[in-house]
C-alpha positions as CSV (number, residue, x, y, z in Angstrom):
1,X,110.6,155.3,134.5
2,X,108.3,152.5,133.9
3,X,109.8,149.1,133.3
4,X,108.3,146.5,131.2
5,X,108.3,142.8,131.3
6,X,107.7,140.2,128.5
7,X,106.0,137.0,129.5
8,X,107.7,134.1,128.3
9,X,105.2,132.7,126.4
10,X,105.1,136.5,124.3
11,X,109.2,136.5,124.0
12,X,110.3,135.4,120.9
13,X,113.8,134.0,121.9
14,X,112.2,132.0,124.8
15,X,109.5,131.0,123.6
16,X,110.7,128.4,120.2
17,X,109.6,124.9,120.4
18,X,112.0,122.4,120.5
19,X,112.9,120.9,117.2
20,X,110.5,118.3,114.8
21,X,112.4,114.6,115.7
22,X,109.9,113.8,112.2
23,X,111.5,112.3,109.6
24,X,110.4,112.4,106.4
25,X,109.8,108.3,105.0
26,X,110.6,106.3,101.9
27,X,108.2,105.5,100.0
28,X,107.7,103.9,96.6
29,X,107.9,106.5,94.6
30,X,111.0,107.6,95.8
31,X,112.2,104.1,95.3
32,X,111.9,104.7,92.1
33,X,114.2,107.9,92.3
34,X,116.7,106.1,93.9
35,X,116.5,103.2,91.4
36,X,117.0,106.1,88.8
37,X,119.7,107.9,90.6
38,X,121.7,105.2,91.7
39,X,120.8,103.0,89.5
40,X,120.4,100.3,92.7
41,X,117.7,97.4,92.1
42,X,114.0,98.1,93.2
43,X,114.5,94.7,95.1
44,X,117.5,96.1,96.8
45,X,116.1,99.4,97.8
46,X,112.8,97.8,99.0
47,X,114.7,94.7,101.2
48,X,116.8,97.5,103.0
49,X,114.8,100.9,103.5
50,X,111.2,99.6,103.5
51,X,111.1,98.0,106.8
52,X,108.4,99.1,110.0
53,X,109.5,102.0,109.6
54,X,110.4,102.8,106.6
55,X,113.8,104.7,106.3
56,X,114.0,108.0,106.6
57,X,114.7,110.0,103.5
58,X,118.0,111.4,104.0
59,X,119.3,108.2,105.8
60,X,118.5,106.7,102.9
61,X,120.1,108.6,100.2
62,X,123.5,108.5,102.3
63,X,123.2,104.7,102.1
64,X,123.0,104.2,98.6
65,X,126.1,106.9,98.4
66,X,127.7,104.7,101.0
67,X,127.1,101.1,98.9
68,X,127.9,102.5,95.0
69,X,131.4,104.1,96.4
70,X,132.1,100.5,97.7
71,X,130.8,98.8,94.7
72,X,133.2,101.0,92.9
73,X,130.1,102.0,91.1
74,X,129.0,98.8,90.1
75,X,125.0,99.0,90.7
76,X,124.7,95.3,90.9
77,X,127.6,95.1,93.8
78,X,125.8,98.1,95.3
79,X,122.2,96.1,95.7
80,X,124.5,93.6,97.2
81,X,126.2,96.1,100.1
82,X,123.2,97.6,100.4
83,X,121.1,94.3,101.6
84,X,124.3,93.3,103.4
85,X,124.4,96.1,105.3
86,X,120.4,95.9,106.1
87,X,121.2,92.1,107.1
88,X,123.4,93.1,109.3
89,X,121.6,95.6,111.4
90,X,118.5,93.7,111.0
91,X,116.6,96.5,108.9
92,X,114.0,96.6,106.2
93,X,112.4,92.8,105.7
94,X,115.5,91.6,107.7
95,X,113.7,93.3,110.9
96,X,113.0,90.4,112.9
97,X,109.4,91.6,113.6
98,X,108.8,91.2,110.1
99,X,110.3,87.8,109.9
100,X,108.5,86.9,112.7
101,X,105.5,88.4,112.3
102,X,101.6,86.6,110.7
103,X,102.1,85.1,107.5
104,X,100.1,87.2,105.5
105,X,96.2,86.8,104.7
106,X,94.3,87.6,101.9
107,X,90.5,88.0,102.7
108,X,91.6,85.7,105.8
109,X,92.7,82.8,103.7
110,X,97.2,82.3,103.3
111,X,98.2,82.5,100.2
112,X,99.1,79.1,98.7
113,X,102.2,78.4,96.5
114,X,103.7,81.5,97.5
């Protein structure tokens, strides 16, 4: 009787790859869904998930859960948690490399007044 052997690279439960670590980002368009949704301000939602970077999608979502049940649905109180909470684990523009970073150049000249 002849025996046959499967390579490892050729055996289908051996041979997966490992899981995507890839997170999908925010961006602004789905700012505007969670401005929508929630009803969270676009200032809000951009201070806490766009930092460098930017929240992941699902992450995000949970946190605006997470701030309107402890606004008690209050949309104003949840911008408020929601940048506390980003504050506080120094995410989004509280990230100290943006705080810290270049002041910001337009054609190589600062912008004045700003």
């Amino acid at each position: 009787m002849a025996t046959h052997t499967i390579s490892p690279a050729g055996d289908p439960f051996t041979a997966r790859e490992a899981p995507s670590t890839r997170h999908h980002r925010v961006d602004e368009d789905f700012l505007e869904l969670l401005e929508d949704d929630f009803g969270i301000s676009q200032y809000a939602l951009w201070s806490a998930l766009m930092g460098v970077p930017a929240a992941p999608k699902r992450e995000a979502i949970s946190l605006c859960e997470w701030a309107i049940r402890a606004a008690h649905g209050d949309a104003d109180e949840a911008g408020d948690a929601l940048r506390a909470w980003a504050r506080k684990h120094k995410v989004g523009v509280y990230d100290p490399r943006m705080q810290d970073g270049e002041p910001v150049t337009f054609g190589g000249y600062e912008a004045r007044g700003v």
